[in-house]
C-alpha positions as CSV (number, residue, x, y, z in Angstrom):
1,X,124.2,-26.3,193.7
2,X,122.2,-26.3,196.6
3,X,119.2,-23.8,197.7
4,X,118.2,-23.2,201.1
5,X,114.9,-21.5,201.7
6,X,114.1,-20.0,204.9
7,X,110.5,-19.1,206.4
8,X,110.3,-15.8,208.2
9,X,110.1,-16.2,211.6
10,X,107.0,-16.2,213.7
11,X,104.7,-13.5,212.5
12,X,102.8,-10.7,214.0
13,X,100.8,-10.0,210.1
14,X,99.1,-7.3,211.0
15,X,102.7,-5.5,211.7
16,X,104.5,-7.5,208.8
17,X,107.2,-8.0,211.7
18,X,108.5,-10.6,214.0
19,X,106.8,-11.3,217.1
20,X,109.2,-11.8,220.2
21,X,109.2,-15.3,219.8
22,X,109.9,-14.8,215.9
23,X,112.9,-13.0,216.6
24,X,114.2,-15.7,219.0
25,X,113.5,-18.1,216.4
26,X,115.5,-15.8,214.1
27,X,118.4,-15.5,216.5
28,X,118.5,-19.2,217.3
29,X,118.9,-20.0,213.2
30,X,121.4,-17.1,212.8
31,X,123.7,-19.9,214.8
32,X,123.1,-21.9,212.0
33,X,123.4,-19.4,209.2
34,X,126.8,-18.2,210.7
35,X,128.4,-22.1,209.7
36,X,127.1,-22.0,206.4
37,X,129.4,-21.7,203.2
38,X,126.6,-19.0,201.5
39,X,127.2,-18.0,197.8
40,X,124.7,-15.5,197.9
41,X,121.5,-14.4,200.0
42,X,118.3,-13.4,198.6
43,X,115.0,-11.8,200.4
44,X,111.5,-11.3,200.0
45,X,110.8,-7.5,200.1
46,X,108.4,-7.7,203.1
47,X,109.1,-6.5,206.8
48,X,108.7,-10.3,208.7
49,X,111.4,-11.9,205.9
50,X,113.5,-8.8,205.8
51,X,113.9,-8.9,209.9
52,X,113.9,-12.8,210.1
53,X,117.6,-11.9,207.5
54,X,118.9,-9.1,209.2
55,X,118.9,-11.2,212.6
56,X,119.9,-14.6,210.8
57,X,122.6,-13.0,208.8
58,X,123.7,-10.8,211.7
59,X,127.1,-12.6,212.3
60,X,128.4,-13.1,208.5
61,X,128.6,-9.1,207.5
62,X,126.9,-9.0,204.4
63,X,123.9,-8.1,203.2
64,X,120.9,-10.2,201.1
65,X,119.7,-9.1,197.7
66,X,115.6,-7.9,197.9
67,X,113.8,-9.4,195.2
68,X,110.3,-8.5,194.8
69,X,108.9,-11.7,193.2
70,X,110.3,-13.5,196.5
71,X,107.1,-11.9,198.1
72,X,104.2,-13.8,199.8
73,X,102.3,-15.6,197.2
74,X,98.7,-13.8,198.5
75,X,97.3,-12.8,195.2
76,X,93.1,-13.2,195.6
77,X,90.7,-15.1,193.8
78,X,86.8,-15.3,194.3
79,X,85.3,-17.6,196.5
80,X,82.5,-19.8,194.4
81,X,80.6,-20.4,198.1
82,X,81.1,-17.0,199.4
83,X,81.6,-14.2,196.5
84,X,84.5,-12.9,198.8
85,X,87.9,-12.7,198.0
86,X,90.5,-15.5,199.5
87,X,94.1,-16.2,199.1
88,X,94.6,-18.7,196.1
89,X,96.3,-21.1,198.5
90,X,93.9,-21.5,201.4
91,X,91.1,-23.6,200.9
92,X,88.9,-26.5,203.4
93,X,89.3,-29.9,201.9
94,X,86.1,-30.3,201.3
95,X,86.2,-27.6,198.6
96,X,90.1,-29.2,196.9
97,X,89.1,-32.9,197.7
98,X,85.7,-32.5,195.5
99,X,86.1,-34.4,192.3
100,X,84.6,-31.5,190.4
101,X,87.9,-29.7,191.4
102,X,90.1,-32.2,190.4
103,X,91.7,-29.8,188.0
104,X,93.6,-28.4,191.0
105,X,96.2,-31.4,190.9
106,X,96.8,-31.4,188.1
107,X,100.3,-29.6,186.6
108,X,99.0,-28.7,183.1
109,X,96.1,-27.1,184.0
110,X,95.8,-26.0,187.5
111,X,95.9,-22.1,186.6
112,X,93.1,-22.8,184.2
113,X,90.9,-23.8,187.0
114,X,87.5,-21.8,186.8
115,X,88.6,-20.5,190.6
116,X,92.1,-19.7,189.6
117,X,91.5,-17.6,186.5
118,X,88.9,-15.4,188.8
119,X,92.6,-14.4,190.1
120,X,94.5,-14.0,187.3
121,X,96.9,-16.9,189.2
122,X,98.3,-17.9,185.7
123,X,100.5,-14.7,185.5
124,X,101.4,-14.4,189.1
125,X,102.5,-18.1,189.2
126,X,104.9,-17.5,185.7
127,X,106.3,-14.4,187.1
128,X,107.6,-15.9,190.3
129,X,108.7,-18.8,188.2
130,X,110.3,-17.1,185.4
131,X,112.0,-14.9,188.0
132,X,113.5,-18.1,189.9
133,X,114.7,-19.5,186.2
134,X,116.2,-15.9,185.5
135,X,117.9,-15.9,188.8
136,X,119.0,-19.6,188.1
137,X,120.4,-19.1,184.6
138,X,122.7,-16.5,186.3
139,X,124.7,-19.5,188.1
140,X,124.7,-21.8,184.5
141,X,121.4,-23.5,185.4
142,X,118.8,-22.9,181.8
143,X,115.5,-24.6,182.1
144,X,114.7,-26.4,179.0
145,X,111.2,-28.2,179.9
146,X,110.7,-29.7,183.4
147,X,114.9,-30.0,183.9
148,X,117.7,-27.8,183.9
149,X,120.7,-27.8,181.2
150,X,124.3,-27.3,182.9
151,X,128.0,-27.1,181.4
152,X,128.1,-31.2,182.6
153,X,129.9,-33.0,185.6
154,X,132.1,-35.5,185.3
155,X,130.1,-38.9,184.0
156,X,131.4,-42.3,183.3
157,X,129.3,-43.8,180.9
158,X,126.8,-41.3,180.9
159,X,125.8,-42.2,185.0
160,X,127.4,-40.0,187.1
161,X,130.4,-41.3,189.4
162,X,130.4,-39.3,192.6
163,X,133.8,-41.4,193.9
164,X,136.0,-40.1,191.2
165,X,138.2,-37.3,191.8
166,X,137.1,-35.1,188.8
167,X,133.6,-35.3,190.3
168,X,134.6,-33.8,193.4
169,X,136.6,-31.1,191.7
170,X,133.6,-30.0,189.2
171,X,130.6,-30.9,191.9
172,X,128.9,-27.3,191.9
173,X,128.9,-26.3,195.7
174,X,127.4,-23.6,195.4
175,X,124.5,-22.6,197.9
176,X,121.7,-19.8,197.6
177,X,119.9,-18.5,200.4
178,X,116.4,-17.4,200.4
179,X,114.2,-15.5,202.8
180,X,110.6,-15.8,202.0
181,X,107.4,-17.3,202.9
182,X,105.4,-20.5,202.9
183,X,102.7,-19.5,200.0
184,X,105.9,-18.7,197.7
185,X,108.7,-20.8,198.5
186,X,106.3,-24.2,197.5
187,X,105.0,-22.2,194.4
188,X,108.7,-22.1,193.1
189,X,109.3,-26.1,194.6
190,X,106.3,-27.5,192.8
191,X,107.8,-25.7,189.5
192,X,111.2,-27.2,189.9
193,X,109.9,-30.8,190.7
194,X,106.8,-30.3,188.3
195,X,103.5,-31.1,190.0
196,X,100.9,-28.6,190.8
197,X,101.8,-25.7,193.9
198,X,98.3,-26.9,195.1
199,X,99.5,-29.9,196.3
200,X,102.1,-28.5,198.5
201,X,99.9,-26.0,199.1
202,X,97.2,-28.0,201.0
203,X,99.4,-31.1,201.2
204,X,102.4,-29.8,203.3
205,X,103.3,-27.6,206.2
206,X,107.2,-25.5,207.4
207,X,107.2,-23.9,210.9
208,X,108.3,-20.4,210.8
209,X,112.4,-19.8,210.3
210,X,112.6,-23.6,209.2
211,X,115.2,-24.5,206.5
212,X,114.4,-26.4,203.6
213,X,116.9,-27.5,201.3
214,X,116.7,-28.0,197.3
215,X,119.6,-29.5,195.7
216,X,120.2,-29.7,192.1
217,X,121.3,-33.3,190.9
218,X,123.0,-34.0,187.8
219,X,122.8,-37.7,187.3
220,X,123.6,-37.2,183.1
221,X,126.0,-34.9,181.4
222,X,124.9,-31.0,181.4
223,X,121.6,-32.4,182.6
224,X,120.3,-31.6,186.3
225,X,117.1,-32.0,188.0
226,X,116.4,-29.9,191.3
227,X,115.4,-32.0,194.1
228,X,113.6,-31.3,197.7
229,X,116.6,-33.0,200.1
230,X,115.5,-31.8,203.7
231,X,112.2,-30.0,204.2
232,X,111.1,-27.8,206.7
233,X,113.9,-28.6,209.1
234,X,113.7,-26.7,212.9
235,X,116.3,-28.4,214.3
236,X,117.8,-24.9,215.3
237,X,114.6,-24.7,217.4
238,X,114.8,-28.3,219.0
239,X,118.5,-27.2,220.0
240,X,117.4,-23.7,221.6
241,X,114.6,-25.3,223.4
242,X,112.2,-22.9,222.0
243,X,109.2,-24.9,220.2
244,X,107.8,-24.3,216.9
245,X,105.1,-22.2,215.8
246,X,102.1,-23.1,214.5
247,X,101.6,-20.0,212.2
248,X,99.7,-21.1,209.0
249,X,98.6,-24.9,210.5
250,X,95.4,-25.6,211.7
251,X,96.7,-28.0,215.2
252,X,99.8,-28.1,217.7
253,X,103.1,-28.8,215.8
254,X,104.9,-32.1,216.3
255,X,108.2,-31.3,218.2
256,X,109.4,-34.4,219.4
């Protein structure tokens, strides 16, 4: 199975809409979305990902399913410098860099982070991950731990043999589509390759409307393990001439 998950396009947040160049962005990756094989589409409940769907989906007819967890992941916690309230996600290195934060990175126990509990990040985090397992167990996919228990592919040995004819028969093609936002979408990555959001968070960056893809690999019987296999790809952009955004970075985008 294989999970494709979209950034809206370019933003305008006070508006929670598309700017102009947002919807070109949207219309150059509904080009894309129109030669995909979709099982199903999926779509955070706010305006700039509902719009960034209706154009991208415009040529295959159907309509994506709004799930209210696929909402940005904005939830506030209190600054320790400031008193104020910040997004949980957004913070100057020198504040998740500081040894005395080192709690952040780590998977166990990030939510228990003095900062995080101030937000009550713990529950928000489980809910949108609970809610991706739910979704997840709908297509045969039960987490059990960090992986993901299946009915099995074909194996030989116990290692799976992609050449063999029974593999490509039972190889789970599948492919979800989801509409969402950067805070979010590397919440639910970080849960399915187990390190802490924070990582990705700080670490890593997707241009509005780029594609990232997830794809679940079942190297053992009835065992699979979900796996980032192109990330933040704008290619649709590159093609259209139309350069990437910036929205959410900090410098110009690399669009070579």
């Amino acid at each position: 199975m294989r999970l494709l998950f979209i950034r809206h396009g370019d933003p305008n947040y006070e508006l929670d809409a598309l700017t102009e160049k947002g919807v070109r962005e949207a219309e150059l990756l509904a080009k894309r979305v129109a030669i995909w094989h979709v099982t199903d589409f999926f779509t955070s409940p706010l305006g700039r990902a509902q719009q960034t769907a209706e154009i991208a989906m415009k040529a295959t007819g159907r309509t994506p399913t709004t799930c209210e967890w696929l909402k940005e992941f904005y939830y506030p916690v209190q600054d320790p410098a400031t008193g104020k309230a910040r997004i949980a996600w957004d913070w100057l290195p020198s504040f998740y860099t500081d040894a005395k934060n080192a709690q952040l990175c780590d998977v166990s126990s990030w939510m228990d982070a003095p900062v995080m509990k101030t937000g009550n990040i713990a529950h928000h985090y489980k809910d949108v991950c609970t809610e991706m397992d739910k979704l997840l167990a709908r297509y045969g996919y039960t987490r059990e731990g960090g992986i993901y228990k299946t009915s099995g592919l074909h194996c030989q040995h116990g290692v799976l043999d992609i050449s063999t004819e029974a593999y490509k028969k039972s190889y789970d093609d599948r492919t979800l589509v989801f509409f969402c936002h950067l805070g979010v979408m590397f919440a639910i990555i970080a849960h399915f390759i187990n390190v802490s959001p924070v990582q990705l968070w700080q670490g890593f960056f997707v241009a509005p409307s780029s594609v990232t893809a997830v794809a679940a690999e079942e190297r053992m019987p009835g065992t699979a393990f979900f796996r980032v296999q192109v990330f933040g790809d704008t290619q649709h952009l590159h093609d259209g001439g139309e350069p990437p955004s910036a929205a959410g970075y900090f410098t110009d985008v690399f669009c070579g």
